[in-house]
VMD Tcl script that builds the backbone (N, CA, C; Angstrom):
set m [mol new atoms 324]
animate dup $m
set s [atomselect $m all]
$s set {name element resname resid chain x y z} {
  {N N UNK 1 A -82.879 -8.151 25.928}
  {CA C UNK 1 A -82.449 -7.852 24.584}
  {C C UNK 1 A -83.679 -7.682 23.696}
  {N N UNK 2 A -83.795 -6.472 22.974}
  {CA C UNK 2 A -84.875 -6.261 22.300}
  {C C UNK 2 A -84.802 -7.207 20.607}
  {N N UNK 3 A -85.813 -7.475 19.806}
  {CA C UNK 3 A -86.139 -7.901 19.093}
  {C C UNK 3 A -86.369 -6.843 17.926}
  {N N UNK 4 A -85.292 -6.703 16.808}
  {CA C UNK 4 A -85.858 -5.564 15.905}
  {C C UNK 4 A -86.021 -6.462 14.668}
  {N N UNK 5 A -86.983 -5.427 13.885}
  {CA C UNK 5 A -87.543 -5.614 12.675}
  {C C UNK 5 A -87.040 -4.893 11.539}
  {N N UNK 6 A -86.989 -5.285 10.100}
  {CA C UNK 6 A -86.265 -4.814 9.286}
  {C C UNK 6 A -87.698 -3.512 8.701}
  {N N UNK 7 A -87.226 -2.691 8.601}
  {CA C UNK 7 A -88.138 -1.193 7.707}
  {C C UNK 7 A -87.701 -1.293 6.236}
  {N N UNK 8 A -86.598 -1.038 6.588}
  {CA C UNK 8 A -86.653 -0.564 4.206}
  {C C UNK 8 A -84.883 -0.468 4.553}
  {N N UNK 9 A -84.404 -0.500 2.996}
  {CA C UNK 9 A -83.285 -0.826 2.554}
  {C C UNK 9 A -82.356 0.674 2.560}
  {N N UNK 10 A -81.359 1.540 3.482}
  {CA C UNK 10 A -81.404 2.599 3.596}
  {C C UNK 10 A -81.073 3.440 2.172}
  {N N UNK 11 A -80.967 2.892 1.376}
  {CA C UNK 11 A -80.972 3.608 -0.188}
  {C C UNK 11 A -82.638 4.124 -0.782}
  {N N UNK 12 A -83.358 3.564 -0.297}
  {CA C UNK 12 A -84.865 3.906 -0.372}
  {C C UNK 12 A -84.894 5.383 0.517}
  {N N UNK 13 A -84.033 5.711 1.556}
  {CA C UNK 13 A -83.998 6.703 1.854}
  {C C UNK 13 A -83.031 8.318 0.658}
  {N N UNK 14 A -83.295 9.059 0.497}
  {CA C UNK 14 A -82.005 9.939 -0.148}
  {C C UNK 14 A -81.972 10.603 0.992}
  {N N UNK 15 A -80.567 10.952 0.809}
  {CA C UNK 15 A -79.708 11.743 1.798}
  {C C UNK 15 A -80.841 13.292 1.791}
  {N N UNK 16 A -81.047 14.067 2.969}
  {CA C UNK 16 A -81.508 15.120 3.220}
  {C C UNK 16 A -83.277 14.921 2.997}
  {N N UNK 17 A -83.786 13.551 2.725}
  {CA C UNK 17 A -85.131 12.967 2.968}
  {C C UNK 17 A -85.709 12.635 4.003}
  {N N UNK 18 A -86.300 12.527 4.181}
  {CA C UNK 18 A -87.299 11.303 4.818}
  {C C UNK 18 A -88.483 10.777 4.070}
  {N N UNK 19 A -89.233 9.511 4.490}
  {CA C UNK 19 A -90.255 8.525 4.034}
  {C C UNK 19 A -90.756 8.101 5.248}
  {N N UNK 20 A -91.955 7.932 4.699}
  {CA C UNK 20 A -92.929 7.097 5.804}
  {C C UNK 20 A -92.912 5.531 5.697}
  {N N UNK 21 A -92.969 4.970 6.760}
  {CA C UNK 21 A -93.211 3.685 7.139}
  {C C UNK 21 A -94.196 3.058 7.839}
  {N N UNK 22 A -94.377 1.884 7.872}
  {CA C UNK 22 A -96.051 1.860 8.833}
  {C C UNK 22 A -94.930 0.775 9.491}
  {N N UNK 23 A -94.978 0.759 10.675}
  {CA C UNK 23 A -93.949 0.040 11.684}
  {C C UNK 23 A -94.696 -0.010 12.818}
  {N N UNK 24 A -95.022 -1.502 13.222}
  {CA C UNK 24 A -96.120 -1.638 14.934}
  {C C UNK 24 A -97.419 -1.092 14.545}
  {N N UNK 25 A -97.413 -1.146 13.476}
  {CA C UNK 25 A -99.802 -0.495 13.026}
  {C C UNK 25 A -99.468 1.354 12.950}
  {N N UNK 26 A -98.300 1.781 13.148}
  {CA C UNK 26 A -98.143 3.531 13.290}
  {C C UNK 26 A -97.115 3.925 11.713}
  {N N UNK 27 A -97.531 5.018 11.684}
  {CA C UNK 27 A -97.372 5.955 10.851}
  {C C UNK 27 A -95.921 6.510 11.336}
  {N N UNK 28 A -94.899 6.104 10.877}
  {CA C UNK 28 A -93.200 6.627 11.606}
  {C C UNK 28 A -92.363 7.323 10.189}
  {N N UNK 29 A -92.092 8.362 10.472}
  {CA C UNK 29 A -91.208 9.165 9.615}
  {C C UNK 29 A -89.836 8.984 9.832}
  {N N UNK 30 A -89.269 8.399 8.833}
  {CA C UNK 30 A -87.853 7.915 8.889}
  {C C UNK 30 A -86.849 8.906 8.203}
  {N N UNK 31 A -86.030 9.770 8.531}
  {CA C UNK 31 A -84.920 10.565 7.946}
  {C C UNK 31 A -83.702 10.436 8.048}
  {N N UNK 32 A -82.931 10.815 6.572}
  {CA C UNK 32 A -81.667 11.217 6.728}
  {C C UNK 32 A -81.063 11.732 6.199}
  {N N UNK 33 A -80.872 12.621 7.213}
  {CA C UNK 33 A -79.943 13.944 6.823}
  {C C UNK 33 A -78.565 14.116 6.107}
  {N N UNK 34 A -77.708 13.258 6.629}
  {CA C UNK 34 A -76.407 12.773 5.878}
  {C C UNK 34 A -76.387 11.921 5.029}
  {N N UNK 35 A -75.219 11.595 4.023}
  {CA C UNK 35 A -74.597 10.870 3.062}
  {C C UNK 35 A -74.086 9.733 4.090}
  {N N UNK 36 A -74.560 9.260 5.257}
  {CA C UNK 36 A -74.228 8.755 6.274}
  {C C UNK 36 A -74.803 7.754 6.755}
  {N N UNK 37 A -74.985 6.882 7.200}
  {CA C UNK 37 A -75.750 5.900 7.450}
  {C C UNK 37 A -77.006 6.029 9.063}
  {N N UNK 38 A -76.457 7.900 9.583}
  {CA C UNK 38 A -77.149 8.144 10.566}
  {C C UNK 38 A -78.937 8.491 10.108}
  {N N UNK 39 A -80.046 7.381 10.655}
  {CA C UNK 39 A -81.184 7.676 10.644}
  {C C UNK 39 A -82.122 8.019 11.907}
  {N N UNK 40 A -83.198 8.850 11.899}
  {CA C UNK 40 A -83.854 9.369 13.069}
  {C C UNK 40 A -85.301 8.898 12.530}
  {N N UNK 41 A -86.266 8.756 13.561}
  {CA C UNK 41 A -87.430 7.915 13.442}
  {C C UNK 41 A -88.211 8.767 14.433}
  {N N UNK 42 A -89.241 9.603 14.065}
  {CA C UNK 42 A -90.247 10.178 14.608}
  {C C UNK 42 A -91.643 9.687 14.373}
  {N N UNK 43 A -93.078 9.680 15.104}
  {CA C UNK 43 A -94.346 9.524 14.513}
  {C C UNK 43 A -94.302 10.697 13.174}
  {N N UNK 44 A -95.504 10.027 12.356}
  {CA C UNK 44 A -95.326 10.581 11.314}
  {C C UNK 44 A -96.777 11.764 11.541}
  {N N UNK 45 A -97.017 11.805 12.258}
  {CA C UNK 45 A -98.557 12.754 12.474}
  {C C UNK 45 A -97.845 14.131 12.727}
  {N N UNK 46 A -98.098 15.365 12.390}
  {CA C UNK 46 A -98.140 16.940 12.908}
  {C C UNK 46 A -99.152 16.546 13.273}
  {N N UNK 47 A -99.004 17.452 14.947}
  {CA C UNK 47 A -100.313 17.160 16.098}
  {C C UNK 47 A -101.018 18.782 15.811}
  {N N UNK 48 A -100.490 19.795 15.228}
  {CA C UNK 48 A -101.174 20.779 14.790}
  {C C UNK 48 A -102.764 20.445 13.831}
  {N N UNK 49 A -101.822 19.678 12.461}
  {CA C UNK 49 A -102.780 19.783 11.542}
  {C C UNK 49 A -103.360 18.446 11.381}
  {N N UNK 50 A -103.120 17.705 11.955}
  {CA C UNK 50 A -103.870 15.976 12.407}
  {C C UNK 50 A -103.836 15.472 11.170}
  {N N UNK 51 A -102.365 15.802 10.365}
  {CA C UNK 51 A -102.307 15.125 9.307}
  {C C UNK 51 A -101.188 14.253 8.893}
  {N N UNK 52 A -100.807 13.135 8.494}
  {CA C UNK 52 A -100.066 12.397 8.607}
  {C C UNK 52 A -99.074 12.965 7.572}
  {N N UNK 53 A -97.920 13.698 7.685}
  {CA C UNK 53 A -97.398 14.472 6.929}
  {C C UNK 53 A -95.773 15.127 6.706}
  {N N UNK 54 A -95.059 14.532 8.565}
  {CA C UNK 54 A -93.549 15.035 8.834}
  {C C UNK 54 A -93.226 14.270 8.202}
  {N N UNK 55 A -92.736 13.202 7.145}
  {CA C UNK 55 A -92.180 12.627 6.456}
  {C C UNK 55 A -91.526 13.436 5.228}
  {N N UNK 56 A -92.838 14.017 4.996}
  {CA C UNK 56 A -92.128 15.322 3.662}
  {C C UNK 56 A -91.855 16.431 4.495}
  {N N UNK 57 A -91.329 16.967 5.883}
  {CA C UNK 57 A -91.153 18.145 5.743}
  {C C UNK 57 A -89.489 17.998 5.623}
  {N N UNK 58 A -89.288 19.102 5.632}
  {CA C UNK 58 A -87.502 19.821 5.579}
  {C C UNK 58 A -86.982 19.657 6.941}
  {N N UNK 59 A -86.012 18.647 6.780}
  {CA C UNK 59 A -85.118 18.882 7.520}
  {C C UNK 59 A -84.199 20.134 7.809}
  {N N UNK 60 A -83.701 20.793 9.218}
  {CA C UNK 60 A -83.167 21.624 9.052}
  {C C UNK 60 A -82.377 21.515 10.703}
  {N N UNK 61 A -81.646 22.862 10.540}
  {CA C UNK 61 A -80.644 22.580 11.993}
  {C C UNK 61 A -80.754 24.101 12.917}
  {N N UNK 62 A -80.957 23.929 14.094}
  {CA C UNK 62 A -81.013 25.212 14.281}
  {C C UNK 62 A -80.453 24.579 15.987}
  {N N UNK 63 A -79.667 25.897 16.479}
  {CA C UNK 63 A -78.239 25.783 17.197}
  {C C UNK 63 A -77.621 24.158 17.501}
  {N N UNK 64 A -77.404 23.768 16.412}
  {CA C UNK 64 A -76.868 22.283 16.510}
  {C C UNK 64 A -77.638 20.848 16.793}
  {N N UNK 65 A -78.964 21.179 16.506}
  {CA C UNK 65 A -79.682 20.388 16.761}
  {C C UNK 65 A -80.852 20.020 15.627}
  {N N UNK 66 A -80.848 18.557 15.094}
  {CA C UNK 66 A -81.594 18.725 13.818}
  {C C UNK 66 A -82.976 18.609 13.712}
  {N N UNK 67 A -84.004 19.379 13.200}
  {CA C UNK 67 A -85.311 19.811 12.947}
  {C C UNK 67 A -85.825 19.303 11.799}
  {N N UNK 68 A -87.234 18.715 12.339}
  {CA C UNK 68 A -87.656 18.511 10.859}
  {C C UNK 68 A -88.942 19.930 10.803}
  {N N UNK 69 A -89.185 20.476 9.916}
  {CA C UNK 69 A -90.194 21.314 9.696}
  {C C UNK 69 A -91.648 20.786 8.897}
  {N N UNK 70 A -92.421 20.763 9.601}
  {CA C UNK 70 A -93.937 20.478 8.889}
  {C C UNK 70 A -94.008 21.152 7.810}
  {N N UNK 71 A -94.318 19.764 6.668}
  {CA C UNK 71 A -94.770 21.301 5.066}
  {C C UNK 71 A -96.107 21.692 5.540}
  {N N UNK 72 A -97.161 21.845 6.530}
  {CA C UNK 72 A -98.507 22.355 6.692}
  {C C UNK 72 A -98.411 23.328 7.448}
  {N N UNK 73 A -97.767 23.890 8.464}
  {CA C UNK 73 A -97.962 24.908 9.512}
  {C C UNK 73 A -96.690 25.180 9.620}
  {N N UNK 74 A -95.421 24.336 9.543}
  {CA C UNK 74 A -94.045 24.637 9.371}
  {C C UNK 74 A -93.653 25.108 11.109}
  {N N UNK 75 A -94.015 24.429 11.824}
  {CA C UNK 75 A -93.502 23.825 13.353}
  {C C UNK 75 A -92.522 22.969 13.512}
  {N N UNK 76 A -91.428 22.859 14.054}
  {CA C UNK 76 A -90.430 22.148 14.047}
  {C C UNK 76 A -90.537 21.160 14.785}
  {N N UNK 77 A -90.071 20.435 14.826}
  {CA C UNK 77 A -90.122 19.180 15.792}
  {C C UNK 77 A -88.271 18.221 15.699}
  {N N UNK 78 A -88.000 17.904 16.797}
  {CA C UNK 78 A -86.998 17.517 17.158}
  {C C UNK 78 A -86.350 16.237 16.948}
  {N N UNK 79 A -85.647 15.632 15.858}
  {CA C UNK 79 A -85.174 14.729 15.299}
  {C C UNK 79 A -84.421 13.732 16.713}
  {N N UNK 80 A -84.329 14.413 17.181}
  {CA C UNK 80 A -83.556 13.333 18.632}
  {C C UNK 80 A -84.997 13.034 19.500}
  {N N UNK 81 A -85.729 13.687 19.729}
  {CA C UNK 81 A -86.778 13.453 21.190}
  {C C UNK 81 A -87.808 14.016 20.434}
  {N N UNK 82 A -88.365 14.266 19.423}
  {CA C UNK 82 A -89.879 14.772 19.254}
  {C C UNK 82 A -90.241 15.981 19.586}
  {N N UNK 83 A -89.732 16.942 20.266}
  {CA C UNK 83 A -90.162 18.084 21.240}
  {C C UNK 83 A -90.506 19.137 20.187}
  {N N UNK 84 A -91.513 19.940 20.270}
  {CA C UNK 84 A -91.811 21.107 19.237}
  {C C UNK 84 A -90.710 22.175 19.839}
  {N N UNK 85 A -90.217 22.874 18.952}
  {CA C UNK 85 A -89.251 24.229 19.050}
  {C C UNK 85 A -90.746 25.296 19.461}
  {N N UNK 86 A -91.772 24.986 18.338}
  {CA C UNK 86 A -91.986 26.734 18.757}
  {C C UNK 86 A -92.987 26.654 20.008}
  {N N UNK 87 A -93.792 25.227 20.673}
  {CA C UNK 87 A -94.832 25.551 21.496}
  {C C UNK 87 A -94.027 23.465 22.316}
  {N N UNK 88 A -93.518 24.502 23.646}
  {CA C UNK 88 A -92.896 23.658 24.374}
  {C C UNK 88 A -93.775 22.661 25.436}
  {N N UNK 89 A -95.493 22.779 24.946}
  {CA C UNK 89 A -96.613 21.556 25.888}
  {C C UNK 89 A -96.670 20.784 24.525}
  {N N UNK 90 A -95.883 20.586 23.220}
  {CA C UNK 90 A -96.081 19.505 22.620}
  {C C UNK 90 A -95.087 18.703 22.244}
  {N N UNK 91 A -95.335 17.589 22.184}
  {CA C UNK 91 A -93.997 16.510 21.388}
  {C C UNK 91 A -94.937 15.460 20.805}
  {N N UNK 92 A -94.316 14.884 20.142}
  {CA C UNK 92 A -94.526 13.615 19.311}
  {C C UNK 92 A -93.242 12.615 19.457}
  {N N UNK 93 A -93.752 11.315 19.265}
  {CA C UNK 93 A -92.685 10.221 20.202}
  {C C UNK 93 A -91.983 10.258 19.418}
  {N N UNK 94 A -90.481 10.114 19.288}
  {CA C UNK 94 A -89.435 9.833 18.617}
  {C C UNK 94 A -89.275 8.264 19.087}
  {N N UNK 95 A -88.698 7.308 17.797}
  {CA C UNK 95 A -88.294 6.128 17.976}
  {C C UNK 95 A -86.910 5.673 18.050}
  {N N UNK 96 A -86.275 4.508 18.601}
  {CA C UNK 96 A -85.079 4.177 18.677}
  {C C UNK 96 A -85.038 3.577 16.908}
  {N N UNK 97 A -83.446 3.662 16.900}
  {CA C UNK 97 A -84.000 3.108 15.208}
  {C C UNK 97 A -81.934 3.084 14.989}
  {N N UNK 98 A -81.561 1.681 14.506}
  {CA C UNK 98 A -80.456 1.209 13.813}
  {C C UNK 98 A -80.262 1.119 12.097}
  {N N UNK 99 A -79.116 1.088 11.982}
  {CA C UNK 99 A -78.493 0.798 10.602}
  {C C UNK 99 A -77.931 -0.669 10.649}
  {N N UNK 100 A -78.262 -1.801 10.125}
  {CA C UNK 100 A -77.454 -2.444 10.229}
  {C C UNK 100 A -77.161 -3.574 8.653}
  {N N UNK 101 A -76.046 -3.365 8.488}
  {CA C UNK 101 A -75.483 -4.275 6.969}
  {C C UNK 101 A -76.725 -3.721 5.834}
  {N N UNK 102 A -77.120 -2.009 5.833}
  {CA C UNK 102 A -77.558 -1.466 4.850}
  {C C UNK 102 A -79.307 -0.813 4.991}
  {N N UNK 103 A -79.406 -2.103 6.233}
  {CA C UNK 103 A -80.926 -2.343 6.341}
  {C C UNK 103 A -81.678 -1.613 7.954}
  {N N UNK 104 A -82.106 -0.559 7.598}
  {CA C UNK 104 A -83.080 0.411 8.808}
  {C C UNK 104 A -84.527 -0.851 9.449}
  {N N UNK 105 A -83.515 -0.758 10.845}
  {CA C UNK 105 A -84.289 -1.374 12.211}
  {C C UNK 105 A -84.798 -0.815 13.065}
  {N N UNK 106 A -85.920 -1.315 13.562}
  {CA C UNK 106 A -86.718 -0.927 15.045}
  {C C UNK 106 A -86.770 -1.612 15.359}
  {N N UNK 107 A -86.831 -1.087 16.842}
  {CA C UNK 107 A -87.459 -2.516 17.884}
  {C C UNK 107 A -88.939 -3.024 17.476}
  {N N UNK 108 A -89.199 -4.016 17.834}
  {CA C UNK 108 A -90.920 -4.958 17.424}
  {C C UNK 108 A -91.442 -4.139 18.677}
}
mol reanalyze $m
mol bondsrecalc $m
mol representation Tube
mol addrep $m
């Protein structure tokens, strides 16, 4: 049984946002897309522009699957698994990540 840690209060999030968090010493981009209590947890680095920065990009959806877009080079990257849409030798780790009684968890 894993051990999670509390991040931030999910109202600190707005719906169709994300924010950065420093969670385990790393830089993690926390989003959410819905009026919903569903959140997705990616590293927060674009491995293009080595800048700590997917937190502000745009979320978006493309064939049913939700994207966040870099505001620097505007490369997508994959809200479920990290995987880049446009250049398929890159990803960035996606994290496991809960809602629970209001409050956004990770594992320690």
């Amino acid at each position: 049984m894993s051990e999670w840690q509390k991040v931030c209060d999910i109202k600190k999030i707005t719906p169709g946002t994300g924010v950065c968090a420093l969670v385990n010493g790393e830089q993690v981009a926390l989003f959410r897309p819905y009026q919903d209590e569903q959140v997705f947890a990616i590293h927060n680095m674009d491995p293009f522009s080595k800048s700590n920065v997917l937190s502000r990009g745009i979320i978006c959806e493309h064939q049913g699957e939700l994207w966040v877009a870099s505001p620097l080079k505007k490369q997508r990257f994959s809200l479920n698994n990290g995987r880049c849409l446009e250049d398929e030798k890159v990803n960035i780790a996606a994290y496991e990540v809960r809602v629970t009684d209001g409050i956004v968890e990770m594992p320690v």
